[in-house]
TISEDO-319264 format. One record per residue: residue in one letter; x, y, z of N, C-alpha, C in turn. Coordinates in steps of 0.02 Angstrom, whole numbers, plus 32768, in hexadecimal, padded with zeros to 4 digits. Layout:
N
AXYZXYZXYZ ...
This chain:
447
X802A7FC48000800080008000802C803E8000 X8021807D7FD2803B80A17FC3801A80E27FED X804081158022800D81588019802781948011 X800F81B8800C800C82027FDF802B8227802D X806B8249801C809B82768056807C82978085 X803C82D18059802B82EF80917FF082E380A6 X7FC782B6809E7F84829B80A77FB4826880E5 X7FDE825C80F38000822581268015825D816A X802082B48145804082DA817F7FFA82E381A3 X7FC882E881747F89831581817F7C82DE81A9 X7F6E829E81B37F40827981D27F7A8277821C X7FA9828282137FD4827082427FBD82BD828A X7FB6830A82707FB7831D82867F6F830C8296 X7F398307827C7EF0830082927EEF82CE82E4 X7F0E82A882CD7F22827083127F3582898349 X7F6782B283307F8582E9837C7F508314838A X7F2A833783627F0E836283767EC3835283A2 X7EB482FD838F7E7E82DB83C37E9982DB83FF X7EE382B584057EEE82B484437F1782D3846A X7F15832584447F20835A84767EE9836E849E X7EB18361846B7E74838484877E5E836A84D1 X7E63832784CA7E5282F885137E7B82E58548 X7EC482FB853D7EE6831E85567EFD83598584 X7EF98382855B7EF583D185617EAD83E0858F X7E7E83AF859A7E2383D285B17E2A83F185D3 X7E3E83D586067E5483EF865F7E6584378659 X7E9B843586437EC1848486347E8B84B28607 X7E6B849A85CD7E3C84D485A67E0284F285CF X7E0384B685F57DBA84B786187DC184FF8657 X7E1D84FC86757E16851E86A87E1E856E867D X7E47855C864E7E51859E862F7E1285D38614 X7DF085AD85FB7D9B85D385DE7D8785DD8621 X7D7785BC86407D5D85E186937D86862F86A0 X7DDD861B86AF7DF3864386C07DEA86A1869B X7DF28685865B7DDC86C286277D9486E48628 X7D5586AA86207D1F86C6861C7CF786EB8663 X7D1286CC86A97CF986E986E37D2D872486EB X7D6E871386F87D9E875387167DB8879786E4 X7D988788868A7DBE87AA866E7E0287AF866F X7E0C877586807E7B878F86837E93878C86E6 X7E6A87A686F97E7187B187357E8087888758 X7EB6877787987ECE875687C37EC1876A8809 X7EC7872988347EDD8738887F7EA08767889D X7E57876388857E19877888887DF0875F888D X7DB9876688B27D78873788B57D3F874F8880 X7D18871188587CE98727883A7CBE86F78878 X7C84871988677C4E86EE888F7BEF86FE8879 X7BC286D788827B7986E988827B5B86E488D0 X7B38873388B97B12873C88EF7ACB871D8904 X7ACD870088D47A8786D488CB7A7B869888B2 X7A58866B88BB7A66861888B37A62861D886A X7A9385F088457A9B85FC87F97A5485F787D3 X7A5D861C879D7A2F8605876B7A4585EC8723 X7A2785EC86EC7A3785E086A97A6A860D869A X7A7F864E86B47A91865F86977ADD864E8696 X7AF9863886D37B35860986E97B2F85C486C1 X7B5885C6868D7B4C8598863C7B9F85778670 X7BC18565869F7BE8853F86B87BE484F9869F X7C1D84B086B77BF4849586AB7BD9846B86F6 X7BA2845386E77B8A8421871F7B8484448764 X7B7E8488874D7B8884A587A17B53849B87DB X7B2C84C1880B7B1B84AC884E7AEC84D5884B X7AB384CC88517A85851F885D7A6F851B88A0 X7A8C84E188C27A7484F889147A898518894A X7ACD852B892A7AF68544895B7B1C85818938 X7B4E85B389507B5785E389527BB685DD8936 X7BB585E088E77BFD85F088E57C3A861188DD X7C5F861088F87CA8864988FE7CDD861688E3 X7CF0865988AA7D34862A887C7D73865C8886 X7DA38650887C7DEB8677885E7E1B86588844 X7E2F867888227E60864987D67EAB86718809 X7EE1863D88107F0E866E88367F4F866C87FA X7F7D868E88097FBA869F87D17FFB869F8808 X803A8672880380698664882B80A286888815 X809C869E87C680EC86BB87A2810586CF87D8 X80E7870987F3810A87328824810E87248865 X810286F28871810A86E188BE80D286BC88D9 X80EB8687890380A5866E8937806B86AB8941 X8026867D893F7FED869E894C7FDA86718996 X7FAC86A589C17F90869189FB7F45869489EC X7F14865D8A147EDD86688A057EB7865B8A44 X7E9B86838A697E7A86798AA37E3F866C8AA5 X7E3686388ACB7DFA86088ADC7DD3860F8B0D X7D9A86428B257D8D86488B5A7D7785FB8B7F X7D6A860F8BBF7D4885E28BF97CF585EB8BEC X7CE185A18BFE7C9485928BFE7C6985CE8C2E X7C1C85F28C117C1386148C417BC386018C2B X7BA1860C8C577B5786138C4D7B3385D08C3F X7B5C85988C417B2785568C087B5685558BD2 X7B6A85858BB67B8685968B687BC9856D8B63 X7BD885458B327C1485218B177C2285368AD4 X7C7085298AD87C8B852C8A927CB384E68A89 X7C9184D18A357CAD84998A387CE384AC89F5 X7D1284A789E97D4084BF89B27D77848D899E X7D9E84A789627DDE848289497DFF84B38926 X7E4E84AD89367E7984DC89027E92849488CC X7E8D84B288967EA984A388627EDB84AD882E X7F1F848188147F3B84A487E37F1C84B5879C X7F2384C9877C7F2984C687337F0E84938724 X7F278451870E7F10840E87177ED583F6873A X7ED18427875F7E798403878A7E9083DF87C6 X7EE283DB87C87EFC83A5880F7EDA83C38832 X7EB983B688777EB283AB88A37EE783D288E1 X7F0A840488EB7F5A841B89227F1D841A8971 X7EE1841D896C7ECF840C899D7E7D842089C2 X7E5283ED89DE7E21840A89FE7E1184448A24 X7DE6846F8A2D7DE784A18A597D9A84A68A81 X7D9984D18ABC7D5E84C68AD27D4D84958B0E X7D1084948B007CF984488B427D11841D8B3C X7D0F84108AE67D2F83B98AE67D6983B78AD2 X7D91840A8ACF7DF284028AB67E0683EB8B01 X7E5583FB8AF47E8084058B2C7E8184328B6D X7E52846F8B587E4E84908B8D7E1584838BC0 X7DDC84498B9C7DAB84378BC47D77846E8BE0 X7D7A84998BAD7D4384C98BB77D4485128BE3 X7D9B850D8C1E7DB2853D8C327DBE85598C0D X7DD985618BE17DFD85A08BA47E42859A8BB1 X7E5B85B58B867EA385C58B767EC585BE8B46 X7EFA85D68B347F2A86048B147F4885BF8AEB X7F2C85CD8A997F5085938A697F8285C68A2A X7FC785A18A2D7FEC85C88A1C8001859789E3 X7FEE85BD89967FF985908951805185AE894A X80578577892480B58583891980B6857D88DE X80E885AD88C780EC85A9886F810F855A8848 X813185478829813D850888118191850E8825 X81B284CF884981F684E888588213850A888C X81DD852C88B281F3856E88ED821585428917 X824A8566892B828A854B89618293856E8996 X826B85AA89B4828985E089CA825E85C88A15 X826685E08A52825985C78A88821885E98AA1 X81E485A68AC0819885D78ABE819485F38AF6 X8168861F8B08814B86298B53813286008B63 X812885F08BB880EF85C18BDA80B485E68BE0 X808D85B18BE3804585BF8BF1801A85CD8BA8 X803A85A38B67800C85A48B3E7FFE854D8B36 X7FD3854D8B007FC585068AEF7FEB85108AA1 X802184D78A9C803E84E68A54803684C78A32 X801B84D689F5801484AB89B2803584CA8978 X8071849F897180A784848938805C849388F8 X807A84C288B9805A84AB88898087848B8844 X805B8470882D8090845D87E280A6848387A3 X806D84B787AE805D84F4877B804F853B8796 X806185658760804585A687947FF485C28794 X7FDD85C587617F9985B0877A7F72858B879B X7F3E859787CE7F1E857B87F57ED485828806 X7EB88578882B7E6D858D882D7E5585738864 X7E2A859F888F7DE8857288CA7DA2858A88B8 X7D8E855488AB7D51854688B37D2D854188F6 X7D03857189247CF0857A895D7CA2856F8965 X7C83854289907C46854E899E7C1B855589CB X7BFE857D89D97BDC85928A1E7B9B85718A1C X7B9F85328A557B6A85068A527B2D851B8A89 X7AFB85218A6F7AC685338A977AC385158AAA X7A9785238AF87A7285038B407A3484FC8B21 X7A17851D8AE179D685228AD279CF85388AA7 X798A85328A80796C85498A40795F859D8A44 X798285A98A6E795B85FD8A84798186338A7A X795286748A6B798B86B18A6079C586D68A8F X79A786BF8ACD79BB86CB8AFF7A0686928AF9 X79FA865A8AFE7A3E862A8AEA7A78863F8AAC X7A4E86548A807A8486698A527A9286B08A60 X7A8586D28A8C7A9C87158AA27AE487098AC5 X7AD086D68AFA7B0B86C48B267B49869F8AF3 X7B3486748ACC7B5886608AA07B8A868D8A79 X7B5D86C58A5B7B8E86FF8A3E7BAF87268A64 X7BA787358AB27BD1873F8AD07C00872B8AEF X7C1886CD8AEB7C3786C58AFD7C7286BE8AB0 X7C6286B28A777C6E86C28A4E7CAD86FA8A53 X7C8287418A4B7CA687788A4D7CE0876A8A85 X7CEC875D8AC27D2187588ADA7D6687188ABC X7D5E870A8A8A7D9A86D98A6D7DBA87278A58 X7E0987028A3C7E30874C8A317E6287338A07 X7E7D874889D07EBB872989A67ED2876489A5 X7F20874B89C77F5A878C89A47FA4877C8996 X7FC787908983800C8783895E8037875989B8 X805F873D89B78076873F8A0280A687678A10 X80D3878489DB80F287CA89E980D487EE8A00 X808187F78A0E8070884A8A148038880E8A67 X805587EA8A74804A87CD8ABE803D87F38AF2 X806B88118B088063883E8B3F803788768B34 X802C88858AFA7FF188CD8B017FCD88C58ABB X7F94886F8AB77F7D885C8A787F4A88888A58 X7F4588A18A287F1E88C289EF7ED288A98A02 X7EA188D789EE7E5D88BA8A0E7E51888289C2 X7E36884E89CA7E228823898B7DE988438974 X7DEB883889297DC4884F890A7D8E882688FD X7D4C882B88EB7D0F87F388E97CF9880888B3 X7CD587FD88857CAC880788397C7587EC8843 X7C3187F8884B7BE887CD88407BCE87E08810 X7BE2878A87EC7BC3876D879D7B978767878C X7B4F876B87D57B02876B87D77AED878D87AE X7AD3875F87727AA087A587407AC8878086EF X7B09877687027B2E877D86A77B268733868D X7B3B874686637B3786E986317B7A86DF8644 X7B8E869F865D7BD68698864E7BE286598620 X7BE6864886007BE9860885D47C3985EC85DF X7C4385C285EF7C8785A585FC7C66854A85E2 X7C46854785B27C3884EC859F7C7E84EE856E X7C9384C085627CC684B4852F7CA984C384EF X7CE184EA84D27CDA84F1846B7CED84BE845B X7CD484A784337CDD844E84097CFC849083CC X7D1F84B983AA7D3884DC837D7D8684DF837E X7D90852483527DE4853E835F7DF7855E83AD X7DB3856C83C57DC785A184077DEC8579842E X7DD58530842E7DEA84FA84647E4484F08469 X7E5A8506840E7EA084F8841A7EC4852E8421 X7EA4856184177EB785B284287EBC85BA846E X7E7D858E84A87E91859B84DC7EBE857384FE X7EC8853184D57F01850485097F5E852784D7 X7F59855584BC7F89856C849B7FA885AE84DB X7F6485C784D87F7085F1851E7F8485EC8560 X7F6F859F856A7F8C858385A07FDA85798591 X7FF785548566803D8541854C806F85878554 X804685C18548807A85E2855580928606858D X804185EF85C0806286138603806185D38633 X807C85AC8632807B856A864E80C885468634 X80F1851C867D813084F28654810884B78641 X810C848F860E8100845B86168119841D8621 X80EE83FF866580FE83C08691813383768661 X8139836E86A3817D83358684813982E98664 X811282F1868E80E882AE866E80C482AF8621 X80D38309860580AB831985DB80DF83098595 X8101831185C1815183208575813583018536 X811782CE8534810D829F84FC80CD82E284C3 X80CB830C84D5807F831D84C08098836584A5 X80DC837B84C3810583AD84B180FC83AF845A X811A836F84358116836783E180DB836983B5 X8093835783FE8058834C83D1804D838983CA X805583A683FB804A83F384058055841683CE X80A3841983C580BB8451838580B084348347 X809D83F58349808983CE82FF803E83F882E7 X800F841283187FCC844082FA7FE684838322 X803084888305803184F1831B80278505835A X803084DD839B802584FA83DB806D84F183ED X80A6851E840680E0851A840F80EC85748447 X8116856584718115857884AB813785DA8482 X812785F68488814D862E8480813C86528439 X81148633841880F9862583CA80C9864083AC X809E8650839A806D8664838C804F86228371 X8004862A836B7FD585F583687FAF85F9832B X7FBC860782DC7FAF862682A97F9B85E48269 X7F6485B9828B7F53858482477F4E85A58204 X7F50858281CC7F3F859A819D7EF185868188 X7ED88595814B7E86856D81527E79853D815F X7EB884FF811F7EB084C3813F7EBA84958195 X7EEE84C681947EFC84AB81F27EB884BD8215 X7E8F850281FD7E5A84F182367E2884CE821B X7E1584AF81E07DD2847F81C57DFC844E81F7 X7E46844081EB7E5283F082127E5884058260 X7E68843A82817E49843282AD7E12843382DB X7DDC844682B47D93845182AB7D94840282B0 X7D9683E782777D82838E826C7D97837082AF X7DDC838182D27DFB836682FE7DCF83568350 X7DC8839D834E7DA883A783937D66839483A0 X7D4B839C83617CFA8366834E7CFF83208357 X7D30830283497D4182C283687D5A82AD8396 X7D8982DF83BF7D8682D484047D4182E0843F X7D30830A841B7CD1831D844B7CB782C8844C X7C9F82C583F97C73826D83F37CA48251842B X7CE9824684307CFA81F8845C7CE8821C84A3 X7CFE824B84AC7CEF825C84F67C8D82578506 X7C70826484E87C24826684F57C1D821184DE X7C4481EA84B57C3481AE84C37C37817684FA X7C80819885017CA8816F85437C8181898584 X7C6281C785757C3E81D085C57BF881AD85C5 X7BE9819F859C7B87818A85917B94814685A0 X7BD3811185797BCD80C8856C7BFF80AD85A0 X7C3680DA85A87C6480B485D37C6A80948610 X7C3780BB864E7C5680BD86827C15807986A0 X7C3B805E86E57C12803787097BDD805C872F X7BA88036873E7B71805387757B8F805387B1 X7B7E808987D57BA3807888217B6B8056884B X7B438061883F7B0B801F88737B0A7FF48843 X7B097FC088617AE27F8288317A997F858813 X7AAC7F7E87E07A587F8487BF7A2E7FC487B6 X7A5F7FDE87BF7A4E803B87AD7A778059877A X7A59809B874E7A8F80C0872A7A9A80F1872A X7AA78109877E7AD1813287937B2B811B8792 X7B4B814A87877B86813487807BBA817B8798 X7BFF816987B57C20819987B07C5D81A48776 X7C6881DC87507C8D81F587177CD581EE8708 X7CE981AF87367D1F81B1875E7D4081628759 X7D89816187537D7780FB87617DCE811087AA X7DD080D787C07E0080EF88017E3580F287FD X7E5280EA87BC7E9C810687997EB8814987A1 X7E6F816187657E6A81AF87757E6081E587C6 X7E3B81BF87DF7E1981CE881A7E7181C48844 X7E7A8197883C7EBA81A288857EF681C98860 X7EF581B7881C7F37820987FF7F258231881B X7ED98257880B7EC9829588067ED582A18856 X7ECE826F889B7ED8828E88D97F1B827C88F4 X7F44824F88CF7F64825488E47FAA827A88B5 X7FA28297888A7FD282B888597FE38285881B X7FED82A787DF7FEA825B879E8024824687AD X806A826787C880A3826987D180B98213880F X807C820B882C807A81FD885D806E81A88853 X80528197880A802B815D87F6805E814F87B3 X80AB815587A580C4813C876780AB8112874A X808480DD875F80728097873C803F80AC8703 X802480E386FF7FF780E986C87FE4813D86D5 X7FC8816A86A37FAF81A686AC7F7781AE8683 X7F3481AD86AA7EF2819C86817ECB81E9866D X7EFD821586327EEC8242862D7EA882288601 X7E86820A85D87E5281F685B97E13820485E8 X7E2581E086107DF081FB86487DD682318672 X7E22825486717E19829F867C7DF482C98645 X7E1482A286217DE282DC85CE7D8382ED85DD X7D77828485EB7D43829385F87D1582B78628 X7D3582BB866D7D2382DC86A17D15831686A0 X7D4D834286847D45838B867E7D4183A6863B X7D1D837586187CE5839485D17CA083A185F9 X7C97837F862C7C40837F86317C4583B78699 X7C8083AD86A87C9283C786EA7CDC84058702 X7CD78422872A7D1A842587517D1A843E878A X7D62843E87B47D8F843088077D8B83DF8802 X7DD483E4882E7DC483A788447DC183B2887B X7DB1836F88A37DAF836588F07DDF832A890A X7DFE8337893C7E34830B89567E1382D0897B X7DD582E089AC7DBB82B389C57D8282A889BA X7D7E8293898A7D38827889597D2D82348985 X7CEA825089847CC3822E89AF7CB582288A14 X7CCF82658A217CD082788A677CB882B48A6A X7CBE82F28A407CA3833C8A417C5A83368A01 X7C72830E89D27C4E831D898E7C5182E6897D X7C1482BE89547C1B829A892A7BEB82A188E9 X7BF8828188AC7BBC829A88697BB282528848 X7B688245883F7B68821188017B4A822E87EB X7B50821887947B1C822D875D7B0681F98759 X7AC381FF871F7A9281C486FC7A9181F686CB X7A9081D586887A7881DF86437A4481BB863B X7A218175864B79F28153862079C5813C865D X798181318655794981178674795F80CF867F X792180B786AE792E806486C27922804A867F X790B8050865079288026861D795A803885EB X7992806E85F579D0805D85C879CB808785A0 X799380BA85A9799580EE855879978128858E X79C5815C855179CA8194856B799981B9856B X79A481E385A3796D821F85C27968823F8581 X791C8248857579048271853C78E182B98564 X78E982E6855878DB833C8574787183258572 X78608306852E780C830B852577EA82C5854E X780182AE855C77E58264858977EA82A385D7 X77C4825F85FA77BD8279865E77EB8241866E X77FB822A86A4781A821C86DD780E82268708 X782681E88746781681FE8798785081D087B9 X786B81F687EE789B81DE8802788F81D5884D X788F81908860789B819388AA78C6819888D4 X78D981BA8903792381BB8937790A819B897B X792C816A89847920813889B17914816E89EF X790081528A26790781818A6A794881708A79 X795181A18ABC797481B18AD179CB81B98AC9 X79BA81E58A8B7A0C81EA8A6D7A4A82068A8E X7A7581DD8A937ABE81DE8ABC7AE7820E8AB9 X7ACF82528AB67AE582958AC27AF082B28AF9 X7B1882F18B177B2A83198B4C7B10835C8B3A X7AF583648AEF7B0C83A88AF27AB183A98ACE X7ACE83998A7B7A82838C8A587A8383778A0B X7A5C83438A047A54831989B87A2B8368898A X7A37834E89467A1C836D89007A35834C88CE X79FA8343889079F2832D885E79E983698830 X7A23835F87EF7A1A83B187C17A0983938790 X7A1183B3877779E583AE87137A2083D386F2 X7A4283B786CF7A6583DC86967A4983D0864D X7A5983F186247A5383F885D07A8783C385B3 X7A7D838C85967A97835D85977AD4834E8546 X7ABD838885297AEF83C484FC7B3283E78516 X7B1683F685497B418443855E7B64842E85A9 X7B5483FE85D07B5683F286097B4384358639 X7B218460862A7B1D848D86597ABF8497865A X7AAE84DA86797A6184D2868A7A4884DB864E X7A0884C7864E79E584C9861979C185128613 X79E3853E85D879D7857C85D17984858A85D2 X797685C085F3792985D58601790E85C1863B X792F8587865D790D8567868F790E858786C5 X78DC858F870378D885A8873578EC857F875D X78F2852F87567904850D87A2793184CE878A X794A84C787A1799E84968797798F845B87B6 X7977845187F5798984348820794B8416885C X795583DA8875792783D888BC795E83C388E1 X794583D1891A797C83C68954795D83B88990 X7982839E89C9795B839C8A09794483DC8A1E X7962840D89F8795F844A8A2F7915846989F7 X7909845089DF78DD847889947892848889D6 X787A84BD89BC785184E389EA781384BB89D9 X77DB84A089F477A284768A0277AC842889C9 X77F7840E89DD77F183D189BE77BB83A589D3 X77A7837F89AE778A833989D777AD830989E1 X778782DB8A0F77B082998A177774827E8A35 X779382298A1C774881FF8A12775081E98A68 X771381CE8A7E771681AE8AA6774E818C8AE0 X777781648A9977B181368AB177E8816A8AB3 X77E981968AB2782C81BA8AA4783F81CC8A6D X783981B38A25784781AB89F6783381F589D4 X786582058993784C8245896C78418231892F X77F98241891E780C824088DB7819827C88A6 X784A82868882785782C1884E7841829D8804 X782D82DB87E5781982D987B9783882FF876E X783F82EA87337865830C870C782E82F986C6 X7818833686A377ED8339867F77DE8376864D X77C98385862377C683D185DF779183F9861D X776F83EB86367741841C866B772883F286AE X771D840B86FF77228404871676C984118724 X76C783D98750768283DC8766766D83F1879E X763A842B87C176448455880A764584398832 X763B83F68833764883C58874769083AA8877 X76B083BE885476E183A08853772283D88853 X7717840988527734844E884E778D8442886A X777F843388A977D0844788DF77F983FC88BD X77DF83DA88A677FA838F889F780E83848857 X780783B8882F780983AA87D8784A83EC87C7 X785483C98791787A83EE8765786583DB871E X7877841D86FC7853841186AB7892841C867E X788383EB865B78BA83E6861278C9841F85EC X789E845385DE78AC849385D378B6847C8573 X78E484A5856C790284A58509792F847D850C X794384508548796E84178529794B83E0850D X797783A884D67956838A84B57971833B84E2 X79A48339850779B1830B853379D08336858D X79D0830E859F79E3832685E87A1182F4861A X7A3382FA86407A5582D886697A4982DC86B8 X7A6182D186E27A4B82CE87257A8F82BD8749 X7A8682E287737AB682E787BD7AAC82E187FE X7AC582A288257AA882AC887B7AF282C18897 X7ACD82E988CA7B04830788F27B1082E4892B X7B2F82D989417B3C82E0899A7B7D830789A9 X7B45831289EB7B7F83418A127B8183428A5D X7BC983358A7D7BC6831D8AA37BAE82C58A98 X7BD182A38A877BDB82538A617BBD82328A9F X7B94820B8ABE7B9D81E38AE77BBC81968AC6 X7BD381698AEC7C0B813A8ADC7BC980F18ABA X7B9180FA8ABE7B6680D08A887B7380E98A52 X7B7281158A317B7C813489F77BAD810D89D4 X7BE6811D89F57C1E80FE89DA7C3380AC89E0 X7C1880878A057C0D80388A267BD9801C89F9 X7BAB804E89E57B6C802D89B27B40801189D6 X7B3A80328A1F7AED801D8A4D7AD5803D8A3A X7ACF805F8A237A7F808C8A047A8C80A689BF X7A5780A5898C7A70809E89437A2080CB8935 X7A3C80DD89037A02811488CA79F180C888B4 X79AC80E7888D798F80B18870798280D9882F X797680AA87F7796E80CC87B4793380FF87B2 X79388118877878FB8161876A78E3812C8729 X7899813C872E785D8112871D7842813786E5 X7839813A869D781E8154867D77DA81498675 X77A4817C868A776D818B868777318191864F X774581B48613772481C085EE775881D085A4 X774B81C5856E776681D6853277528222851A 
């Protein structure tokens, strides 16, 4: 078999450019956040003053609780980030993150500080220089970073998320040079704007992991990815300048990394109860790199799985399954995916193995984020005149319109044409994770 020179370069780079894409997620994923909430901005808090709506296009985010983010920047020196102490009922459950989505550490009730507060001090990549006592230190690998913060209500009430935003406002990020007499932190409330941070399946996707390459070293585990890199024009110091054909092929490229990643997440994964298809996004390769560093696991590095995680999600969490845990379901008890025009009803067994409080969300099963127009995301324990049957049991409901008896317990499909589903826990009790108490499938109702 004979082939033609550059029809052999072209397919060669198309290859790299799939598996930069699934690769690279983690990093695009933090970078479009970082750009579209902070504008550029570092070492600052964005936050909502009000439980999210549609217009927070994130992905997979939370509408029950109250969140505070900051993207931090190390060039110039360790950053400090202060954690207040528990006050009122009010918790913060949080994680700092590198670049990568690692995990440098829990914060909050269920971090290291156990809900007292205190002083977490990020380190640039390499720093040698001698710290002060009395911080909590986290080594990073990269100089970008990020926390994801959340102020968990005592309650469904305005009054709860009042206290919530004020305990909020007392966190503080500042340079640790300017320690002794720190700068007041700055806060931004995003309440009101669109922020769209879902992944571009396009050129933007390699424009933004290009952006990453140049303010980022890249890691010793990555080296191999260094050639795929500059083989589609991403090269450290460079400009990022396809010609037409480079972007149709990387157009084609990134369209085929989306299909495997939305395949591998729908078909791949095991049920985590038996006989249910709830599942977590996750297999325990990935899961113990990601907490315990990839650096940490030579025997294999399951970036594939990372691709998938943070196409449809992002943070990670170090102690998954003690502060936070998530399963999804894509398909009804019989095996077909959630259609937006059919009903559903979902039962939640009683007495669910929480500390804090269970919720079930609704995402757009497109976009992974809320389903645009919609007024309600979510039921939760805390959801204001839920029912519950007799036995304890809830039933939720997911359907194109909601019936008035059924009001606090439903969510509606809205303009999506499929949908996905998320249970929360928070505050894990240890059935959860042992598999004494298990979700049971969602029941399709009506066509």
């Amino acid at each position: 078999m004979t082939y033609d020179e550059s029809d052999v370069l072209a397919r060669g780079r198309y290859r790299h450019a799939v598996e930069a894409a699934i690769w690279g997620m983690p990093a695009v994923n933090y970078q479009l956040m970082r750009e579209t909430m902070t504008e550029g901005a570092t070492n600052e808090f964005v936050y909502w003053s009000k439980l999210l709506d549609w217009r927070n296009q994130t992905l997979t985010p939370n509408p029950d609780l109250i969140y505070y983010m900051a993207f931090f920047d190390t060039h110039d020196g360790p950053v400090v980030v202060e954690i207040p102490g528990e006050s009122d009922g009010q918790a913060l459950n949080g994680s700092i993150c590198s670049l990568w989505q690692v995990p440098l550490e829990d914060v909050g009730h269920f971090g290291v500080d156990a809900g007292r507060g205190g002083k977490y001090l990020i380190l640039p990549p390499d720093f040698d220089e001698p710290v002060p006592e009395g911080y909590i230190v986290l080594p990073c690998e990269t100089y970008g970073s990020y926390a994801l913060l959340r102020s968990v209500l005592a309650e469904g009430t305005q009054e709860a998320l009042d206290r919530g935003l004020e305990l909020c406002r007392r966190i503080r990020v500042y340079p640790l040079a300017e320690a002794s007499d720190p700068p007041e932190t700055k806060a931004r409330d995003l309440h009101g704007d669109i922020v769209d941070t879902t992944i571009p399946y396009d050129l933007r996707f390699y424009e933004l992991l290009h952006r990453v390459i140049q303010n980022e070293p890249l890691l010793a585990r990555d080296r191999a990815f260094e050639q795929m890199l500059a083989s589609i024009g991403i090269r450290k110091d460079e400009p990022f300048d396809p010609s037409p054909a480079d972007v149709a092929l990387l157009e084609d490229a990134i369209s085929e990394a989306h299909a495997w990643l939305k395949a591998e997440y729908e078909q791949s994964f095991d049920a985590f109860f038996d006989g249910a298809k709830w599942f977590f996004p996750g297999r325990a390769d990935f899961t113990e790199s990601q907490r315990d560093g990839f650096d940490a696991h030579p025997e294999g590095y399951p970036y594939p799985n990372r691709g998938v995680i943070y196409h449809m999600a992002f943070i990670g969490i170090r102690r998954l399954g003690i502060g936070q845990f998530y399963l999804v379901n894509l398909r009804d008890s019989d095996g077909d995916i959630f259609s937006s025009s059919a009903s559903y009803r979902m039962r939640v067994p009683a007495g669910v193995p929480v500390s804090q409080f269970w919720s079930v969300t609704m995402y757009d099963a497109a976009t992974h984020a809320f389903i645009r127009g919609n007024t309600k995301y979510s039921v939760s324990s805390q959801t204001p005149g839920l029912a519950t049957n007799d036995d304890g049991t809830v039933d939720i409901f997911f359907a194109p319109h909601t019936r008035p008896d059924q009001h606090a317990n439903t969510i509606e499909t809205g303009s999506s044409t499929s949908f996905e589903l998320m249970f929360r826990f928070y505050g894990v009790g240890p059935e959860v994770m042992t598999k004494q108490w298990a979700l049971s499938d969602v029941v399709r109702t009506s066509h």
